[in-house]
C-alpha positions as CSV (number, residue, x, y, z in Angstrom):
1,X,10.8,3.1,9.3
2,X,11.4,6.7,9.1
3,X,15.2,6.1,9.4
4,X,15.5,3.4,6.4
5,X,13.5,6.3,4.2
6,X,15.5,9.5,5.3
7,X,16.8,9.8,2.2
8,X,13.8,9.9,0.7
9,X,11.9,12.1,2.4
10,X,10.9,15.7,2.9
11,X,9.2,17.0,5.7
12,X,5.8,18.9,4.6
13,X,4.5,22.2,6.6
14,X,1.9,20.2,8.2
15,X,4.1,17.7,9.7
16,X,3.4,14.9,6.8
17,X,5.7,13.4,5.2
18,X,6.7,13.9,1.4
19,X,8.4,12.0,-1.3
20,X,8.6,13.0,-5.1
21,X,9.8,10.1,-7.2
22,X,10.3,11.0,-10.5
23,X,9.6,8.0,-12.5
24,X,7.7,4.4,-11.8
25,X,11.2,3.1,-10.7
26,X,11.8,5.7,-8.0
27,X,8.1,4.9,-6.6
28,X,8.9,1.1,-6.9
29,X,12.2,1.9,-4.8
30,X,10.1,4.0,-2.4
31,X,7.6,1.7,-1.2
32,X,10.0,-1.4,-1.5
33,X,12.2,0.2,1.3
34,X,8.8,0.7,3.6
35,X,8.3,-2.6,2.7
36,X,11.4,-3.9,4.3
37,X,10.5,-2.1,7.8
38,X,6.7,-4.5,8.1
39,X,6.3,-7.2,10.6
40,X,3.2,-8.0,9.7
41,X,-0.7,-6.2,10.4
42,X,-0.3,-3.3,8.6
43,X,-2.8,-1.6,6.7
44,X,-1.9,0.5,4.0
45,X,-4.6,2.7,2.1
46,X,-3.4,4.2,-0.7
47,X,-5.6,7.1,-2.0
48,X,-5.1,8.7,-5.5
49,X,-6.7,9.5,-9.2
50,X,-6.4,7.2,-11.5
51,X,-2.8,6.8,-13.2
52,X,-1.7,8.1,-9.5
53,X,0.8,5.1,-9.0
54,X,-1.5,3.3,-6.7
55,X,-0.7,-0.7,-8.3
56,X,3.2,0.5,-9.0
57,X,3.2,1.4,-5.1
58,X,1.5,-1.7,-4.2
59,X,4.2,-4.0,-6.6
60,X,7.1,-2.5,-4.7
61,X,5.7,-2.7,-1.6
62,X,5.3,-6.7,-2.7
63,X,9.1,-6.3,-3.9
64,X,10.1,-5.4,0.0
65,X,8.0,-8.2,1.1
66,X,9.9,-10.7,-1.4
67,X,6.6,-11.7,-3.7
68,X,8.1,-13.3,-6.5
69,X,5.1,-13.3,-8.9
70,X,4.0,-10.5,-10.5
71,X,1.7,-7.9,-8.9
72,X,-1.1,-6.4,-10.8
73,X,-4.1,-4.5,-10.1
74,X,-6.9,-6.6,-8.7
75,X,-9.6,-4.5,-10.2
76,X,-12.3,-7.2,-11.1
77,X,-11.5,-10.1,-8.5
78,X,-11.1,-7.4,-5.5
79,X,-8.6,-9.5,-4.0
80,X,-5.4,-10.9,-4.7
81,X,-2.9,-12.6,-2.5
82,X,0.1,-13.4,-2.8
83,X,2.8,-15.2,-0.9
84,X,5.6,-14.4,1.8
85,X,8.0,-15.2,3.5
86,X,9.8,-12.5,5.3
87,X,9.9,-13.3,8.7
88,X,6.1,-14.3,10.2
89,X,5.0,-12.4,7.7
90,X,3.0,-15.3,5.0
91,X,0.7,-13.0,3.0
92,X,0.3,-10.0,1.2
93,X,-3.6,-9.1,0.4
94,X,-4.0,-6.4,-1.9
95,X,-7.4,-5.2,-2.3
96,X,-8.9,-3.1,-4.8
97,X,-11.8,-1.1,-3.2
98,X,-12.8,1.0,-6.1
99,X,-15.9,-1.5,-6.7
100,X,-16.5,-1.9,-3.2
101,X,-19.2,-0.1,-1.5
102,X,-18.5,-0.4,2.3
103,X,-16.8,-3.1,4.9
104,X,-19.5,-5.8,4.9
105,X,-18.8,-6.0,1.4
106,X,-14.7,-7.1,2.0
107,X,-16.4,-9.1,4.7
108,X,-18.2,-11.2,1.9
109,X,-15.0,-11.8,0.0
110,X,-13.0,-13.0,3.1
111,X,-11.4,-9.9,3.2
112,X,-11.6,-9.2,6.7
113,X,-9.5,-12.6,8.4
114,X,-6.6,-10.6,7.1
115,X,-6.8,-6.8,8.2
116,X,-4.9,-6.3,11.7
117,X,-3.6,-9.9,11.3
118,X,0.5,-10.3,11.8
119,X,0.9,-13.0,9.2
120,X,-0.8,-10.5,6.8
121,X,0.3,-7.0,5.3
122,X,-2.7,-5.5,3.5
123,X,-2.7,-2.9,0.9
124,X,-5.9,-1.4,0.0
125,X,-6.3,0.6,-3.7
126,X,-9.0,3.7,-2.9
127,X,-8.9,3.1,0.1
128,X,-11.4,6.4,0.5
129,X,-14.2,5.0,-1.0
130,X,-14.4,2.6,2.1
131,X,-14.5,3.1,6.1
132,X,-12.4,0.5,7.4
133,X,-11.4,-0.1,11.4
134,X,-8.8,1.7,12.0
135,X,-5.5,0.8,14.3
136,X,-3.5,3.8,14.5
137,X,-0.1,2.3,14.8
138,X,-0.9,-0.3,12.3
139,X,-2.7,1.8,9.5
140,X,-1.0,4.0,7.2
141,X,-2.7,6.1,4.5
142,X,-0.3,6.9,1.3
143,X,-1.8,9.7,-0.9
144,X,-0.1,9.9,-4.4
145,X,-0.6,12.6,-7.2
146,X,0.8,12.7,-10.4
147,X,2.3,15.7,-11.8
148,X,3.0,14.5,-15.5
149,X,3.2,11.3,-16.9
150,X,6.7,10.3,-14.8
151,X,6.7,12.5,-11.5
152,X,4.2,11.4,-8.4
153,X,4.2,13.0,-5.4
154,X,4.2,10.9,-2.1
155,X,2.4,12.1,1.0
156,X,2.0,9.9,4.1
């Protein structure tokens, strides 16, 4: 992954990485080319405010994956999935935990047949309200931060 996103990225003091996209398009082009570099059972968390970039992450994220239907925020349903095909890869479950109040709770909804699964790629809105099981070379957390209405900074 980290070759495909060189150009991209910056390395941070701390050893994390850093993208600043400055506008929804260079976000969408940003997690689209991560996208490309899934084989399926990843987790991605994505942690920010609100109006961070979290759902524009997530739809190009479902552009690298080839979801031709549009992506939105699954706020009030919790879950959404949509179709893939990109190599084994059939689904993409984007979940939106800000109404969730711990893992028995994406348990309930199904959630959990998919985390860790390599048919699935799941993406996970505030993911830090939530403690989820955790596979180190399969999770990924992705904190974005807006500075102005256009520029959001990517750590991961």
């Amino acid at each position: 992954m980290i070759t495909r996103l060189a150009k991209f990225v910056k390395f941070t003091h701390n050893n994390h990485m850093k993208y600043i996209a400055k506008n929804e398009k260079e976000t969408i082009s940003f997690a689209k080319t991560m996208a490309k570099d899934f084989v399926g059972g990843e987790v991605i968390g994505l942690i920010g405010d609100l109006g961070a970039g979290k759902t524009t992450f997530a739809k190009g994220l479902a552009l690298g994956l080839g979801v031709k239907v549009n992506v939105n925020s699954p706020t009030f349903v919790l879950m959404k999935v949509y179709p893939v095909k990109k190599g084994k890869i059939k689904n993409l479950v984007h979940i939106d935990a800000y109404r969730i109040d711990c893992w028995e709770d994406l348990e309930v909804i199904g959630a959990d047949e998919y985390f860790y699964n390599p048919e699935s790629v799941v993406v996970i809105e505030w993911a830090d309200r939530i403690k989820l099981p955790v596979k180190k070379k399969k999770a990924k957390l992705i904190n974005l931060t807006s500075q102005g209405e256009e520029k959001r900074v990517i750590k991961y």
